[in-house]
VMD Tcl script that draws the C-alpha trace (Angstrom):
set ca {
  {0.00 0.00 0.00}
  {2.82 2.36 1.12}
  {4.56 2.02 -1.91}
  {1.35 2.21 -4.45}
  {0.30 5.79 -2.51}
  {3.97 7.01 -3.12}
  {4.57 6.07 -6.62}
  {0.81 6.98 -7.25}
  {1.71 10.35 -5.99}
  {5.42 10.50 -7.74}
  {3.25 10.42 -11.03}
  {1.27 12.93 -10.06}
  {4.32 15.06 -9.19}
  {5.36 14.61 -12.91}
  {1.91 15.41 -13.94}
  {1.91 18.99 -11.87}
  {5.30 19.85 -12.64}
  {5.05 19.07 -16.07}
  {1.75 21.44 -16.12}
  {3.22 24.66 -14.82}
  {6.29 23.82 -16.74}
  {3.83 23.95 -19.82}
  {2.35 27.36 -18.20}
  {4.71 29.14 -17.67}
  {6.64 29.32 -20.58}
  {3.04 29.72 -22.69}
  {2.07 32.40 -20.05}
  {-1.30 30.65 -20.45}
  {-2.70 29.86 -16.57}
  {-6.01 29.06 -17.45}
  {-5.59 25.76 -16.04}
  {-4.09 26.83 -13.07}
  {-6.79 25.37 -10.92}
  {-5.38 21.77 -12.57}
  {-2.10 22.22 -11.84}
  {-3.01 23.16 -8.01}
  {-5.46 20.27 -7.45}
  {-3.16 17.58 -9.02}
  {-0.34 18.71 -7.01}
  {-2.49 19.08 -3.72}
  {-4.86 16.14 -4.01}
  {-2.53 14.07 -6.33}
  {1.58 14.61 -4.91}
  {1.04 16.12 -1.33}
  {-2.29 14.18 0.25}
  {-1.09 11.13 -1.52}
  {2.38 10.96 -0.35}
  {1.19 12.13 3.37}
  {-1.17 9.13 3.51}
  {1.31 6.74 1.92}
  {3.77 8.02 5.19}
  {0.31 8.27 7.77}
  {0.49 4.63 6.86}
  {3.79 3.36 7.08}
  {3.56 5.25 10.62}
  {0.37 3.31 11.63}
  {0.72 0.04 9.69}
  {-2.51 -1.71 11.20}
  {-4.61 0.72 8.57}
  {-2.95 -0.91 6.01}
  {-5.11 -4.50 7.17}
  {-8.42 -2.58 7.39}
  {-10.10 -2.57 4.23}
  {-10.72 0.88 4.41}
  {-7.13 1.53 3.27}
  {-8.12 -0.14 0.01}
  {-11.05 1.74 -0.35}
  {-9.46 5.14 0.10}
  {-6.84 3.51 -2.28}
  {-9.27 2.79 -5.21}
  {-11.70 5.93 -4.55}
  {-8.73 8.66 -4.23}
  {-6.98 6.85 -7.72}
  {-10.20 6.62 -10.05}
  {-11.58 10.09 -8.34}
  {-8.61 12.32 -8.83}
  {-8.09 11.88 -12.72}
  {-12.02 11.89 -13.12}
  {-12.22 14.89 -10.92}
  {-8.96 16.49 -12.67}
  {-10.38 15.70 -16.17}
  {-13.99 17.35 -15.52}
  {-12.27 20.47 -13.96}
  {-10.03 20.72 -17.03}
  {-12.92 20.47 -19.08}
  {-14.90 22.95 -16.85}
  {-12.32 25.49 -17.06}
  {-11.40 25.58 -20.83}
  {-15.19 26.49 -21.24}
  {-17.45 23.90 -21.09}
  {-19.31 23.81 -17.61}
  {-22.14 21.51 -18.27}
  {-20.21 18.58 -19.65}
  {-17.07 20.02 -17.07}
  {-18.91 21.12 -13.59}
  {-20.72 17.12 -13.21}
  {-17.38 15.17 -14.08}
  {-15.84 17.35 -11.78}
  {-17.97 16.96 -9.03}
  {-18.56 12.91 -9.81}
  {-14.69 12.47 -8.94}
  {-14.28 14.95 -6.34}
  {-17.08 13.42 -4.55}
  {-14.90 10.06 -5.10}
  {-12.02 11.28 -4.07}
  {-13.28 13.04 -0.96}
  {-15.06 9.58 0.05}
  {-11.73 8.21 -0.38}
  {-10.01 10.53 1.77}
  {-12.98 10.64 4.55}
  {-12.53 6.44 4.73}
  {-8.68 7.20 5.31}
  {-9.68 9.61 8.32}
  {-12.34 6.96 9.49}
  {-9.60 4.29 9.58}
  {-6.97 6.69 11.13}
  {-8.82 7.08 13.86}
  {-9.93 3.83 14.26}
  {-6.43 2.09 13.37}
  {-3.84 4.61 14.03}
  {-2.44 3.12 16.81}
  {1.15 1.60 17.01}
}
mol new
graphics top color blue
foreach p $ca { graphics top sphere $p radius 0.5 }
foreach p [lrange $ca 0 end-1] q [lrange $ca 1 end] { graphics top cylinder $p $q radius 0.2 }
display resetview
């Protein structure tokens, strides 16, 4: 689990990176709210769980860690690809993707808190 999250999040690293890269030497930001989310949601929360659970490694038996694992991966790039689409213009196909994998994602994220404090003991 530990090493999914942080190779999960690695890739997402790439992905930001690579984004502001492309902005700023376009000067085009438009899709500056991308390139925050994928590096906030995708490199930062994703590495922080992968080390929340190498700190606490009974999470990693509960199967909530695989359902934060599963809900945070297919949310994110859902969530990332309807607020790309929402943002170059096109709200009603954008705005529902969007929410769809940010509601995902969030889930994910509230199950990792749920088993945290359940299963964060050492």
């Amino acid at each position: 689990m530990v090493t999914r999250l942080l190779k999960l999040a690695v890739i997402y690293l790439i992905i930001g990176l690579t984004l502001g890269v492309f902005m700023g030497n376009t000067h085009q930001f438009q899709l500056r709210p991308v390139h925050v989310h994928v590096n906030l949601l995708g490199w930062v929360t994703l590495a922080l769980t992968a080390l929340v659970y190498q700190l606490y490694p009974r999470m990693i038996a509960s199967r909530l860690a695989g359902w934060h694992f599963w809900l945070h991966s297919v949310g994110l790039p859902i969530g990332m690809a309807g607020l790309t689409v929402l943002v170059l213009g096109n709200p009603d196909v954008g705005g529902p993707i969007a929410g769809i994998g940010s509601i995902a994602a969030a889930l994910g994220l509230a199950l990792f808190a749920v088993n945290l404090w359940r299963n964060g003991k050492i």
